[in-house]
N, C-alpha and C positions, 0 to 999 in steps of 0.2 A: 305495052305497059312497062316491062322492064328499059327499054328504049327511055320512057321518059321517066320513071325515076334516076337512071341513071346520068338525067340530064340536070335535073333538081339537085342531086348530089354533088355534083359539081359546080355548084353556083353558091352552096355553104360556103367555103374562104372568102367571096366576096363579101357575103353577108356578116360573116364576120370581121370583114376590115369595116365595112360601115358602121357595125355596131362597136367597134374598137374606139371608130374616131369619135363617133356620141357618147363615149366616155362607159359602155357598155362592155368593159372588158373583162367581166367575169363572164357572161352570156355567150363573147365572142371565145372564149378558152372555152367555154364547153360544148360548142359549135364546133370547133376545129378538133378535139379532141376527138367528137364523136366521128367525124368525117376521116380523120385518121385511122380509126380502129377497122373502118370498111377501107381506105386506100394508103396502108402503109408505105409505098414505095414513094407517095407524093412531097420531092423532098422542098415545095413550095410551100407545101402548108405548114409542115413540121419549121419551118426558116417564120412561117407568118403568125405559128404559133409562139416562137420560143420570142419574137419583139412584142407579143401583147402580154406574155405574161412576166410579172415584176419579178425585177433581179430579186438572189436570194438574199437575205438577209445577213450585212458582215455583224459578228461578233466582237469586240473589242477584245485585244490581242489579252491582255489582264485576265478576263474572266477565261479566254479558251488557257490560258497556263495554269488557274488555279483547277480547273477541271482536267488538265491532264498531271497536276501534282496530287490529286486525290487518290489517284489511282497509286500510286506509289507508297511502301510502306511511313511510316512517321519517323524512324530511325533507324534505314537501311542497314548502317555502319555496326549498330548492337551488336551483331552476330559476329563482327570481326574482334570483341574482347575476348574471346576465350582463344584466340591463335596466338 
């Protein structure tokens, strides 16, 4: 029994490159994910999973500056009129 599920489990990556290429590639990341969690060291699937799932989303450079100006007070310099 263990014999062949461990045969079955090995045959999810292909499953999910088929279902990758029918355009199934949310089904095929949570195919390969779960096959991950039981064989972490397989560095084929983690390489077959990182091409089906979509790059991360870039930011335009504008909005990541105004979000890192928010963080900073509104007029740093105040504190240097009383030196």
């Amino acid at each position: 029994m263990a014999l062949g599920q461990a045969r079955a489990a090995g045959v999810r990556p292909t499953l999910a490159g088929a279902l990758a290429a029918q355009g199934e590639a949310d089904r095929a990341i949570q195919i390969l994910e779960s096959y991950l969690r039981g064989n972490p060291a397989d560095t084929n699937a983690k390489k077959q999973l990182n091409s089906v799932r979509p790059p991360p989303a870039v930011q335009p450079f504008h909005l990541l500056l105004q979000q890192q100006l928010r963080r900073f007070p509104q007029r740093p310099w105040r504190h240097l009129r009383r030196l």
